[in-house]
PyMOL Python script that loads the backbone (N, CA, C, O; Angstrom):
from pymol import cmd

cmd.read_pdbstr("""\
ATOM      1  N   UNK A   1     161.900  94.930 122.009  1.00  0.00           N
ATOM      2  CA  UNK A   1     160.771  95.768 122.310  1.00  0.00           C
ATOM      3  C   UNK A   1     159.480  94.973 122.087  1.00  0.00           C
ATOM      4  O   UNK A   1     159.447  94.117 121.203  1.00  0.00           O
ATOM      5  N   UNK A   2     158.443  95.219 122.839  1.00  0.00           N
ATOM      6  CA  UNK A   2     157.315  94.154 122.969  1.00  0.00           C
ATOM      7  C   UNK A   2     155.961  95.320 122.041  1.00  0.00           C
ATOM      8  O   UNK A   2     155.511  96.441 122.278  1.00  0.00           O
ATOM      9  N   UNK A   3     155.723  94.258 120.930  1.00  0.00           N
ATOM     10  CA  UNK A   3     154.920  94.886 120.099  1.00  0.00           C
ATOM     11  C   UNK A   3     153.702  95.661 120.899  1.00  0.00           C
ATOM     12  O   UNK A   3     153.405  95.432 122.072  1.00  0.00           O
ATOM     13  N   UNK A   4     153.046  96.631 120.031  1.00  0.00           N
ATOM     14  CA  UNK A   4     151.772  97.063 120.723  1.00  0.00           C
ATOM     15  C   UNK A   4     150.585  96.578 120.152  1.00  0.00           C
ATOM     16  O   UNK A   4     150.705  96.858 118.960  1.00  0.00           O
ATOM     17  N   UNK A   5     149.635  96.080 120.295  1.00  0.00           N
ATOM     18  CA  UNK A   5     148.560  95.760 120.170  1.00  0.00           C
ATOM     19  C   UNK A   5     147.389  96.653 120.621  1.00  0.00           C
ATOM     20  O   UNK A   5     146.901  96.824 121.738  1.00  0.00           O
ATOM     21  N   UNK A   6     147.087  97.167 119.427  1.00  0.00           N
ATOM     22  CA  UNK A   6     146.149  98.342 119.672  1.00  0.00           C
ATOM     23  C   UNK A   6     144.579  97.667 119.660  1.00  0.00           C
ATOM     24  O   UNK A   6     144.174  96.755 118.939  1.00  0.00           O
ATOM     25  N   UNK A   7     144.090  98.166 120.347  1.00  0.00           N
ATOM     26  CA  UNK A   7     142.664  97.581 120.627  1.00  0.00           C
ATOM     27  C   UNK A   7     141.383  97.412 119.893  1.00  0.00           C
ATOM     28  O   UNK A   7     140.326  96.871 120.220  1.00  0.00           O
ATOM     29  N   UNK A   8     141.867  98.182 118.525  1.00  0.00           N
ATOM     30  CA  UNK A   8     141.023  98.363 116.974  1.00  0.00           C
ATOM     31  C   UNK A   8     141.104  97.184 116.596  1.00  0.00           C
ATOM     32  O   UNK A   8     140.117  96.621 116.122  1.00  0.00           O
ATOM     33  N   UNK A   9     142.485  96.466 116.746  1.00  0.00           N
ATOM     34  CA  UNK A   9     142.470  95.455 116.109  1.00  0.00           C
ATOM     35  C   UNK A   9     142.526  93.493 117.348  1.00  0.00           C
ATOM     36  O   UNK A   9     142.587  92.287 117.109  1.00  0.00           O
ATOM     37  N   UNK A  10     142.470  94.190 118.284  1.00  0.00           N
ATOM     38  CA  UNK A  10     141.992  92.757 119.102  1.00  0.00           C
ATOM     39  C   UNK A  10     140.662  92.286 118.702  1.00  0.00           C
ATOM     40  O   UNK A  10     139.865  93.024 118.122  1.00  0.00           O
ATOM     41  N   UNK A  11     140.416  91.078 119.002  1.00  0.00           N
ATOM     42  CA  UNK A  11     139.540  90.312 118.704  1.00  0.00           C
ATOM     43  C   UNK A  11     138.258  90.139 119.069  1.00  0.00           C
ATOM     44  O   UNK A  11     137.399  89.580 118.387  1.00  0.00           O
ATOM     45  N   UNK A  12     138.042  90.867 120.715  1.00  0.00           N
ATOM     46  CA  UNK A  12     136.974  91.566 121.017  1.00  0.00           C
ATOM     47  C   UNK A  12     136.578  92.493 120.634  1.00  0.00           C
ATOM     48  O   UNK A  12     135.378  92.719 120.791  1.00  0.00           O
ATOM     49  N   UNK A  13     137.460  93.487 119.927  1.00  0.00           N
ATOM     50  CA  UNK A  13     136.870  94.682 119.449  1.00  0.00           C
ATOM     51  C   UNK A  13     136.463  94.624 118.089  1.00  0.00           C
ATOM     52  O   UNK A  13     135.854  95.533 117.525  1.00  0.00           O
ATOM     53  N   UNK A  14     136.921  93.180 117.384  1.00  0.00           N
ATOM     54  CA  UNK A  14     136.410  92.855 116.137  1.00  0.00           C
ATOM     55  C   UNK A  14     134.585  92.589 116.528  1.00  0.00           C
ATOM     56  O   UNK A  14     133.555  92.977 115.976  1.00  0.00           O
ATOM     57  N   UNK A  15     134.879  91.689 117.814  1.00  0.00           N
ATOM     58  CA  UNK A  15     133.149  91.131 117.776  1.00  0.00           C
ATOM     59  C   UNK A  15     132.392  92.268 118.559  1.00  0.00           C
ATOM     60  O   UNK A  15     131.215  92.326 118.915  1.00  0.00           O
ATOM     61  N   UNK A  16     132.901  92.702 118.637  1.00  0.00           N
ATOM     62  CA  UNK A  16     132.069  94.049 119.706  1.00  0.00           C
ATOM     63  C   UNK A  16     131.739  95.169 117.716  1.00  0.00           C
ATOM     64  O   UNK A  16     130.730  95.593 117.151  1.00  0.00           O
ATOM     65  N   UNK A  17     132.466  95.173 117.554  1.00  0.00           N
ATOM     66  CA  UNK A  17     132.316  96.030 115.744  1.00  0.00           C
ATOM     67  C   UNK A  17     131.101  94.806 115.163  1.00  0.00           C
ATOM     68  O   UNK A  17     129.920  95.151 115.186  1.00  0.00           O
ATOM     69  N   UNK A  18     131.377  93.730 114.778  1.00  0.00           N
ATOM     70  CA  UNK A  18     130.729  92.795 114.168  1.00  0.00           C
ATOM     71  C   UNK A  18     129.034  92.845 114.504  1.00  0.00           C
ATOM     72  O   UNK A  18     128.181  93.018 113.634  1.00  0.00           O
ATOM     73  N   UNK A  19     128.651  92.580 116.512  1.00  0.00           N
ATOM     74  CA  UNK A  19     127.352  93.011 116.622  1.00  0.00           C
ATOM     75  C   UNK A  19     126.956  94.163 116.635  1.00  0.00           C
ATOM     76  O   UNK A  19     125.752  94.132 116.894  1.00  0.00           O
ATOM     77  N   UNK A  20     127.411  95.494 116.456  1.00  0.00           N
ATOM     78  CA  UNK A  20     127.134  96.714 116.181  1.00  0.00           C
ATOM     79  C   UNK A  20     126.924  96.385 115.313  1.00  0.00           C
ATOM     80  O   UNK A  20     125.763  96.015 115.487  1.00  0.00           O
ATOM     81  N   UNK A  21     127.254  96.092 113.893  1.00  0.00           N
ATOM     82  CA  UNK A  21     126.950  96.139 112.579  1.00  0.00           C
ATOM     83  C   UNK A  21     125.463  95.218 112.183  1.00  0.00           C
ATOM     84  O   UNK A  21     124.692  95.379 111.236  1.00  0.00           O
ATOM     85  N   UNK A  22     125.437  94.539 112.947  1.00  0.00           N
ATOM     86  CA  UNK A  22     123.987  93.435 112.981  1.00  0.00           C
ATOM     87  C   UNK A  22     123.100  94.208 113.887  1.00  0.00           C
ATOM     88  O   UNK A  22     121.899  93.989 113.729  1.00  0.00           O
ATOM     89  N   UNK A  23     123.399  94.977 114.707  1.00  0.00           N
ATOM     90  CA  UNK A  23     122.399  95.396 115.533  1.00  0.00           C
ATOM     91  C   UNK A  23     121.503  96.834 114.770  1.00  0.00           C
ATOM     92  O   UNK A  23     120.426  97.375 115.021  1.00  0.00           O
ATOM     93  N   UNK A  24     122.753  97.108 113.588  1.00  0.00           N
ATOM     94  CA  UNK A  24     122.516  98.212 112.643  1.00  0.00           C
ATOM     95  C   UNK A  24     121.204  97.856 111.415  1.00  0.00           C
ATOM     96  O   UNK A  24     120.253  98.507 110.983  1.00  0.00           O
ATOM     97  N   UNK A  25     121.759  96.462 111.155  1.00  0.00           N
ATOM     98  CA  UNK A  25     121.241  96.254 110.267  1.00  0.00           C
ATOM     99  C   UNK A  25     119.551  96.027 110.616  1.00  0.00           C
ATOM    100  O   UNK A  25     118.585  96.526 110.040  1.00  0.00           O
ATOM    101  N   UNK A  26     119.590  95.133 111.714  1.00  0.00           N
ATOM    102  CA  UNK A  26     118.572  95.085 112.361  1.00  0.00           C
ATOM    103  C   UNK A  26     117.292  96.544 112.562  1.00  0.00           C
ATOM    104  O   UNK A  26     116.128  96.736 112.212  1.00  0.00           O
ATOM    105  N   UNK A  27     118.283  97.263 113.275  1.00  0.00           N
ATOM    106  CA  UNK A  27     117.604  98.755 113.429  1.00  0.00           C
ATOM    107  C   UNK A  27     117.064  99.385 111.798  1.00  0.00           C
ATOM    108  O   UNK A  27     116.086 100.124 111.693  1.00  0.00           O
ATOM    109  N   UNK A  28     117.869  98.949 110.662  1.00  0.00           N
ATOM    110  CA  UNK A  28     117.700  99.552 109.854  1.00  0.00           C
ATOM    111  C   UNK A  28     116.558  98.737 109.164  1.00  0.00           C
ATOM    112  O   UNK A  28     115.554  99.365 108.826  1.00  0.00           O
ATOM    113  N   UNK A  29     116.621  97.447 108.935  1.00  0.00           N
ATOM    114  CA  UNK A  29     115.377  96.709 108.398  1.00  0.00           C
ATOM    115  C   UNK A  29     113.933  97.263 109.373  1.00  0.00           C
ATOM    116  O   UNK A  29     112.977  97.847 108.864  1.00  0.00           O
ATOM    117  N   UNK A  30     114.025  96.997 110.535  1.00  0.00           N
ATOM    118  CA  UNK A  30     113.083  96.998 111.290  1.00  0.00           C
ATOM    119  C   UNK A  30     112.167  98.870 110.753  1.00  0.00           C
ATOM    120  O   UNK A  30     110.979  99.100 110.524  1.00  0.00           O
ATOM    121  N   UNK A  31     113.292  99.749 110.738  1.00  0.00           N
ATOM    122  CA  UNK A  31     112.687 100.998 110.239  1.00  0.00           C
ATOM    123  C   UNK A  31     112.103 101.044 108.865  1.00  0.00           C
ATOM    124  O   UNK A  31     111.104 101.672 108.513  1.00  0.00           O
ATOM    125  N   UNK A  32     112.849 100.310 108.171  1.00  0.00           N
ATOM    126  CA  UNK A  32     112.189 100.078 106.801  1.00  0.00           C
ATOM    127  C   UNK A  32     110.981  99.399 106.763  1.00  0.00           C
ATOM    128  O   UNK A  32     110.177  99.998 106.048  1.00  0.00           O
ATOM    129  N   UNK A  33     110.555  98.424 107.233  1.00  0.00           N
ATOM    130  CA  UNK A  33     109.242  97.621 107.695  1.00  0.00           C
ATOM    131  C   UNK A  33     108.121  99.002 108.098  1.00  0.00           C
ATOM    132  O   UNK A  33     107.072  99.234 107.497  1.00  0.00           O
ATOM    133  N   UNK A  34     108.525  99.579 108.946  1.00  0.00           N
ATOM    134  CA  UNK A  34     107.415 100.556 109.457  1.00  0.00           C
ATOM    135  C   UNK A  34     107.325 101.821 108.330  1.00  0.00           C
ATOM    136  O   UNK A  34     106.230 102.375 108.421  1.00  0.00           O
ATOM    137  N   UNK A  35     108.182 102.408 107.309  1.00  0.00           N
ATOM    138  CA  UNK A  35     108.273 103.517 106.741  1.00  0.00           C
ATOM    139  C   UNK A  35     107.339 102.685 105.042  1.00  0.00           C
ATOM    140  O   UNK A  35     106.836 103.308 104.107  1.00  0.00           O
ATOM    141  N   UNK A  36     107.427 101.162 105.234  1.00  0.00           N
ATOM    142  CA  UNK A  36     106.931 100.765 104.090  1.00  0.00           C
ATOM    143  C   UNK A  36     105.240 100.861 104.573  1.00  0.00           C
ATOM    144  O   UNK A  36     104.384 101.354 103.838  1.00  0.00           O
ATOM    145  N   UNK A  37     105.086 100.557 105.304  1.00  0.00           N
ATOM    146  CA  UNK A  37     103.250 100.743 105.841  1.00  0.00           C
ATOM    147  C   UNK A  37     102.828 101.652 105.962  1.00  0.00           C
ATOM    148  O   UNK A  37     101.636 101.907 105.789  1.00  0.00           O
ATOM    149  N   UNK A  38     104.392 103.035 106.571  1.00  0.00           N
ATOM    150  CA  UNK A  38     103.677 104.092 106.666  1.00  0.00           C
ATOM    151  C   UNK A  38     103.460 104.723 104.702  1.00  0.00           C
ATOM    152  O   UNK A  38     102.406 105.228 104.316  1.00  0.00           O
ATOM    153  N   UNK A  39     104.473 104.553 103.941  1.00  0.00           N
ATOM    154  CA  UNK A  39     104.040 105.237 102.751  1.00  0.00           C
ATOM    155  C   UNK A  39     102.875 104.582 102.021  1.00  0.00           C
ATOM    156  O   UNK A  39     102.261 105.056 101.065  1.00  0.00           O
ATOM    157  N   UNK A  40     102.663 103.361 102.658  1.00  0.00           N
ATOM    158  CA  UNK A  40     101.086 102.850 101.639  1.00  0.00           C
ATOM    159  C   UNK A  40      99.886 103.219 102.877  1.00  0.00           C
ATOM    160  O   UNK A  40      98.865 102.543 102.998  1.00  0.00           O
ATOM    161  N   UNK A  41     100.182 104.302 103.680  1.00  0.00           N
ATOM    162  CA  UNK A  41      99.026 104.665 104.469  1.00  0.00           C
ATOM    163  C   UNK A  41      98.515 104.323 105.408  1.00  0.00           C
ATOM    164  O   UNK A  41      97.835 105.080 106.101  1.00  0.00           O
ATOM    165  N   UNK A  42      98.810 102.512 105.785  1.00  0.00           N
ATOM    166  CA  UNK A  42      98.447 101.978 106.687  1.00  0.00           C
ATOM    167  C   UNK A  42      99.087 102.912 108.126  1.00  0.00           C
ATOM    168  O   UNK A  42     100.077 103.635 108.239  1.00  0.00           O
ATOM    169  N   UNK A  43      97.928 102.467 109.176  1.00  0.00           N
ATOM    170  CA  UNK A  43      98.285 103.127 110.619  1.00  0.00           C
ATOM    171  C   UNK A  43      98.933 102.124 111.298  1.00  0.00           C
ATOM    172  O   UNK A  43      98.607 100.949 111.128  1.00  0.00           O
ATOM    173  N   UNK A  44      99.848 102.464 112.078  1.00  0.00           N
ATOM    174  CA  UNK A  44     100.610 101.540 112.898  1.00  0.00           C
ATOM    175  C   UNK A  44     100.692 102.061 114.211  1.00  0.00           C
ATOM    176  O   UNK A  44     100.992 103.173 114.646  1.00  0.00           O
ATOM    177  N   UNK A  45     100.191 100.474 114.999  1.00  0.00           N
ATOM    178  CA  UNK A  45     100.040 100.875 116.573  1.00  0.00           C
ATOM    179  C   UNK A  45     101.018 100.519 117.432  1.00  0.00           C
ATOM    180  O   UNK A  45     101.449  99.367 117.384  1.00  0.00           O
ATOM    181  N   UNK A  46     101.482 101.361 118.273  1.00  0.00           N
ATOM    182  CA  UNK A  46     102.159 101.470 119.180  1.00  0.00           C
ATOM    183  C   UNK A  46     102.556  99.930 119.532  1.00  0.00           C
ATOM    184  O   UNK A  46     103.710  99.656 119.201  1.00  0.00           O
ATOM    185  N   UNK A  47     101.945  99.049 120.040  1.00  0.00           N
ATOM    186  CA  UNK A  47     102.202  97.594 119.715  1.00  0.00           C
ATOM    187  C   UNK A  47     102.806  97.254 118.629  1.00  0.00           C
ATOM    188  O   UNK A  47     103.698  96.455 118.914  1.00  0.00           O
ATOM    189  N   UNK A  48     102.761  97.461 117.554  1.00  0.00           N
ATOM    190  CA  UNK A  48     103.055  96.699 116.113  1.00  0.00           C
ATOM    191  C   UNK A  48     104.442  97.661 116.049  1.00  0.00           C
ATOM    192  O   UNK A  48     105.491  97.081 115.766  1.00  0.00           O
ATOM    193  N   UNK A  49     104.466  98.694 116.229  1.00  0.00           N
ATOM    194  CA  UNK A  49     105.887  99.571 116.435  1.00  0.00           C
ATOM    195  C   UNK A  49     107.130  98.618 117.110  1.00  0.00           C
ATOM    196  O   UNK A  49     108.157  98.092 116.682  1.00  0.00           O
ATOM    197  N   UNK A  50     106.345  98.721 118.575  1.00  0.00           N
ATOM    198  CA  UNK A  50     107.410  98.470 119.369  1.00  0.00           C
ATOM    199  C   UNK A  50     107.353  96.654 119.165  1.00  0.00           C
ATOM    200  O   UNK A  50     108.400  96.174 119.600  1.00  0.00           O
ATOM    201  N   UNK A  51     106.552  95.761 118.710  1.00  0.00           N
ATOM    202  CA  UNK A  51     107.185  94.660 118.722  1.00  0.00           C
ATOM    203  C   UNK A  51     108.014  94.645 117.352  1.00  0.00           C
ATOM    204  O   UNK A  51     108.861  93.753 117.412  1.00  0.00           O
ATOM    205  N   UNK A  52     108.053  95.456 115.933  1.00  0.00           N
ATOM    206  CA  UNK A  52     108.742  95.345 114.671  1.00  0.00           C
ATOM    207  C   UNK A  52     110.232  96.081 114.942  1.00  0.00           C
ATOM    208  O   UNK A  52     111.137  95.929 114.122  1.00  0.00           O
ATOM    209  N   UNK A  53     110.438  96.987 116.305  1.00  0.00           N
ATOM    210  CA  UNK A  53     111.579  97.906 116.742  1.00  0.00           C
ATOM    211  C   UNK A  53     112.703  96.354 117.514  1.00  0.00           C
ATOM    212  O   UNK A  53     113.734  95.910 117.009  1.00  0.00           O
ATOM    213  N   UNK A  54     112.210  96.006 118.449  1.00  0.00           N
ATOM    214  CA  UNK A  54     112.331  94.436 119.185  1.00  0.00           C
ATOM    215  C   UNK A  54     112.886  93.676 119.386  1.00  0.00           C
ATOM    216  O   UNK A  54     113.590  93.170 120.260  1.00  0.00           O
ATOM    217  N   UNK A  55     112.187  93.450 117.537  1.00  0.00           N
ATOM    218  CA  UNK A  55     113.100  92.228 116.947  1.00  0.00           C
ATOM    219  C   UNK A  55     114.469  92.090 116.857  1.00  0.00           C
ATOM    220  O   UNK A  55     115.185  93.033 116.518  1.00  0.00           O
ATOM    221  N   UNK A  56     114.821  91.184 117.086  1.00  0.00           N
ATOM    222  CA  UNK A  56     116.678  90.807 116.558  1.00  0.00           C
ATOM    223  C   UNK A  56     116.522  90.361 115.599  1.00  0.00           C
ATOM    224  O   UNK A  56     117.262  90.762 114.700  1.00  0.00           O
ATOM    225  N   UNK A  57     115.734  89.552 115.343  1.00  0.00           N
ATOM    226  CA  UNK A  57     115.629  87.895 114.270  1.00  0.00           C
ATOM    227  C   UNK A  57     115.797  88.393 112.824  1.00  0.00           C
ATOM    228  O   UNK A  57     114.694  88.557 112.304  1.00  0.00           O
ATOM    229  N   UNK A  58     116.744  88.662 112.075  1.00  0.00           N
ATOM    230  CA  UNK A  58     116.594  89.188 110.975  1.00  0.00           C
ATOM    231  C   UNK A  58     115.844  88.412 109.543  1.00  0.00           C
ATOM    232  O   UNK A  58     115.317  88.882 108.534  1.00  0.00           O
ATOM    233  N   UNK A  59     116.148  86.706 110.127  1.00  0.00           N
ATOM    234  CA  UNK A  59     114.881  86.197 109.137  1.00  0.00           C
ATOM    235  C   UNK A  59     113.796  86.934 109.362  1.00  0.00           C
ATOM    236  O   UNK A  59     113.441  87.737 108.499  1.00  0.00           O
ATOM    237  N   UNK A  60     112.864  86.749 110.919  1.00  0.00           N
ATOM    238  CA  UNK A  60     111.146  87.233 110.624  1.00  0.00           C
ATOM    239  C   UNK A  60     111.500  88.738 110.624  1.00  0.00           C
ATOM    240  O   UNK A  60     110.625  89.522 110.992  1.00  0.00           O
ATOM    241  N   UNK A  61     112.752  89.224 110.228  1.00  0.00           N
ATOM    242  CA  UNK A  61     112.076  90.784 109.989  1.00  0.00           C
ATOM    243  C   UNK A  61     112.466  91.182 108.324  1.00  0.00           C
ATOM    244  O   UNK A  61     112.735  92.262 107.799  1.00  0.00           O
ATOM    245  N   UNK A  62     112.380  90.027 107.867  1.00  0.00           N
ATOM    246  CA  UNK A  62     112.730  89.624 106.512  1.00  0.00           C
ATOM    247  C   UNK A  62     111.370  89.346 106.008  1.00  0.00           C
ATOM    248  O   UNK A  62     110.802  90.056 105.178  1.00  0.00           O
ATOM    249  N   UNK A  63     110.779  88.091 106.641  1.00  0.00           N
ATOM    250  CA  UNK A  63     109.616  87.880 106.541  1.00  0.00           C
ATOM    251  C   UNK A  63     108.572  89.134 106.684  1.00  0.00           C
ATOM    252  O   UNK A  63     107.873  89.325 105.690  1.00  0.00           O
ATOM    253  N   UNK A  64     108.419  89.836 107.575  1.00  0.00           N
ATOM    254  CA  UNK A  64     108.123  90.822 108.220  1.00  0.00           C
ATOM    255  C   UNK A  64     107.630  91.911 106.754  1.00  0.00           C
ATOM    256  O   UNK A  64     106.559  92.371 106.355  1.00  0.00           O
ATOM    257  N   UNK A  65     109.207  91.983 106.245  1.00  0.00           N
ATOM    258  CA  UNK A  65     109.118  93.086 105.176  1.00  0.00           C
ATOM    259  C   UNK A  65     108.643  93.148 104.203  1.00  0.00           C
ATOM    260  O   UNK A  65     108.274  94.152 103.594  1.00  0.00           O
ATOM    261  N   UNK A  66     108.550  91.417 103.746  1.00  0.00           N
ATOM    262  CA  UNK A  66     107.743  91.113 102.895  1.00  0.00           C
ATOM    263  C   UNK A  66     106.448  91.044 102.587  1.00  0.00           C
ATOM    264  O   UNK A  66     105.959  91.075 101.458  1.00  0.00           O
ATOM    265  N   UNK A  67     105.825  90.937 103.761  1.00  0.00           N
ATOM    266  CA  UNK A  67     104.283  90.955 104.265  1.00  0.00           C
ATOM    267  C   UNK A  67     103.853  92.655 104.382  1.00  0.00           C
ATOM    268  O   UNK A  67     102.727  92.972 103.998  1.00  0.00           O
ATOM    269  N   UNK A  68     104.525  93.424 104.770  1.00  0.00           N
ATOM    270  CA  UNK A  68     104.577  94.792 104.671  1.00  0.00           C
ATOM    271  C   UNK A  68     104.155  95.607 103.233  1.00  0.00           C
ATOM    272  O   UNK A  68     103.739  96.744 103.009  1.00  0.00           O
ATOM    273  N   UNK A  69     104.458  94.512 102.436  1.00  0.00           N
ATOM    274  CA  UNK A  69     104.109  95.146 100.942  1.00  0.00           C
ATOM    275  C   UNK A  69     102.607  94.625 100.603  1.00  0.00           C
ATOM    276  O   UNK A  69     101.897  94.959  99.655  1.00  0.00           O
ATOM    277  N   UNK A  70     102.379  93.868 101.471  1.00  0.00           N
ATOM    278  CA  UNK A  70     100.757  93.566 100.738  1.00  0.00           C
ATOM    279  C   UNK A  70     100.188  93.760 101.828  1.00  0.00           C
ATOM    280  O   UNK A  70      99.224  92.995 101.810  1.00  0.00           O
ATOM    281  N   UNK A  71     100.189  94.302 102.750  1.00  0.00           N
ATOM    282  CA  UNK A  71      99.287  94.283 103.908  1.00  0.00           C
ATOM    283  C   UNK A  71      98.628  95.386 103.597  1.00  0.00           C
ATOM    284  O   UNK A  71      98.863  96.390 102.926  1.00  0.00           O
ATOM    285  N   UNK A  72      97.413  94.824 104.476  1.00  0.00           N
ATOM    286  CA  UNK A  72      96.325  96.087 104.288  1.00  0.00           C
ATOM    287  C   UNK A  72      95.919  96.500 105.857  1.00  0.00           C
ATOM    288  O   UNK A  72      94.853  97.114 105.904  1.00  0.00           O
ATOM    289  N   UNK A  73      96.257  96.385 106.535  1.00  0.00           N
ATOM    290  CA  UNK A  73      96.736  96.474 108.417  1.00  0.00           C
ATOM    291  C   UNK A  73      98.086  96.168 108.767  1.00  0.00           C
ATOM    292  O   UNK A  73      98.748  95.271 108.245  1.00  0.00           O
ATOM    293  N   UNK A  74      98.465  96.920 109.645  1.00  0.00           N
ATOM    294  CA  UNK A  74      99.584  96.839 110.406  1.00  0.00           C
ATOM    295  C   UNK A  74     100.204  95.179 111.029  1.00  0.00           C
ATOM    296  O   UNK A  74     101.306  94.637 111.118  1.00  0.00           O
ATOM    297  N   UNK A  75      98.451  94.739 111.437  1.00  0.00           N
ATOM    298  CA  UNK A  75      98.738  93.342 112.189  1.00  0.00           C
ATOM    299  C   UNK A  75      98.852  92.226 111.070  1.00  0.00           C
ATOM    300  O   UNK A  75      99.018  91.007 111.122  1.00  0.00           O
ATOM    301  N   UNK A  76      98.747  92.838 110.375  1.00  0.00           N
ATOM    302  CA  UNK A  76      99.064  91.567 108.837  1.00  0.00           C
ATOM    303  C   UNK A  76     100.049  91.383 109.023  1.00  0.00           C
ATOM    304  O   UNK A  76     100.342  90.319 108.477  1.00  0.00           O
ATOM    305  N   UNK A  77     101.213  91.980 109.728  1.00  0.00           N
ATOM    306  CA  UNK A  77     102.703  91.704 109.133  1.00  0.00           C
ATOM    307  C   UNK A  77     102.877  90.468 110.334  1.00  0.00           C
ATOM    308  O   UNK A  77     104.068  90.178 110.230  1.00  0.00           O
ATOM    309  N   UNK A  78     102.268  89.564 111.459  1.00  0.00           N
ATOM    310  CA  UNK A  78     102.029  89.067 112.293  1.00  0.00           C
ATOM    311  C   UNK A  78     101.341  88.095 111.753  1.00  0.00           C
ATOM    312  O   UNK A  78     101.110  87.294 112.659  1.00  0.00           O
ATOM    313  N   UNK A  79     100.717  87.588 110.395  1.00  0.00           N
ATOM    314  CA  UNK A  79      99.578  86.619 110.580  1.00  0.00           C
ATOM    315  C   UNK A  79     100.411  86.105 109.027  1.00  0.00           C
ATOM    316  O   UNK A  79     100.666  86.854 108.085  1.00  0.00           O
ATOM    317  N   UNK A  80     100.684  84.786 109.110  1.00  0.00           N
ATOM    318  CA  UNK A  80     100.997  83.703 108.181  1.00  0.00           C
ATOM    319  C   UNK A  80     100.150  83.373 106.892  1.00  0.00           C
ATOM    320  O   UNK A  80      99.381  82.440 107.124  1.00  0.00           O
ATOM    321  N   UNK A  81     100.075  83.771 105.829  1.00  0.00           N
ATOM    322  CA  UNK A  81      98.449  83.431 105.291  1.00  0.00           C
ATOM    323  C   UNK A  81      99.030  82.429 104.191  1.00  0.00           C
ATOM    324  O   UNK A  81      98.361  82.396 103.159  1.00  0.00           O
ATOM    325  N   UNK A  82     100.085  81.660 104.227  1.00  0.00           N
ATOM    326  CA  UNK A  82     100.939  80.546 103.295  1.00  0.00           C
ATOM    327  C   UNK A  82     100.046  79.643 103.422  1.00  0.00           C
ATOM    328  O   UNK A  82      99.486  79.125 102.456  1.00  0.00           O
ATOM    329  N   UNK A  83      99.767  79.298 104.853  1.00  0.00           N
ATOM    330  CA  UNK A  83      99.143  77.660 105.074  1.00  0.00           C
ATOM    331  C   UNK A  83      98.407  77.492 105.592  1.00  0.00           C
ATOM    332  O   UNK A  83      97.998  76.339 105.725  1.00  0.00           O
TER     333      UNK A  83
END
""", "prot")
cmd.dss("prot")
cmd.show_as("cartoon", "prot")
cmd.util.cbc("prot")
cmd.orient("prot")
């Protein structure tokens, strides 16, 4: 009898699960970035929304989140002030 191979466990459906889970995480940082500006008051524009929604890059939305805590504008989370 010829085994069954159920499709939960093929190897596409591993990487098809795998970028769902990054695309999650993504969605979920990226919301956290905007809910951190929105609870310190800052306004966020429709631009700064939809390019922080966007992103894939989970470094700059790492970076992103970090800048989110000291910003005093939305477009701060966009401007480098290291160097």
């Amino acid at each position: 009898m010829m085994p069954v191979n159920y499709f939960f466990r093929h190897e596409v459906a591993e990487k098809v699960r795998e970028e769902g889970r990054e695309e999650g995480i993504e969605t979920e940082r990226a919301s956290m970035i905007l809910h951190i500006l929105k609870w310190r008051g800052i306004t966020v524009a429709d631009s700064v929304r939809d390019r922080v929604e966007a992103c894939s890059d989970l470094g700059q939305l790492e970076v992103w989140a970090r800048r989110a805590v000291n910003a005093t504008d939305a477009e701060d989370l966009f401007v480098d002030r290291t160097g």
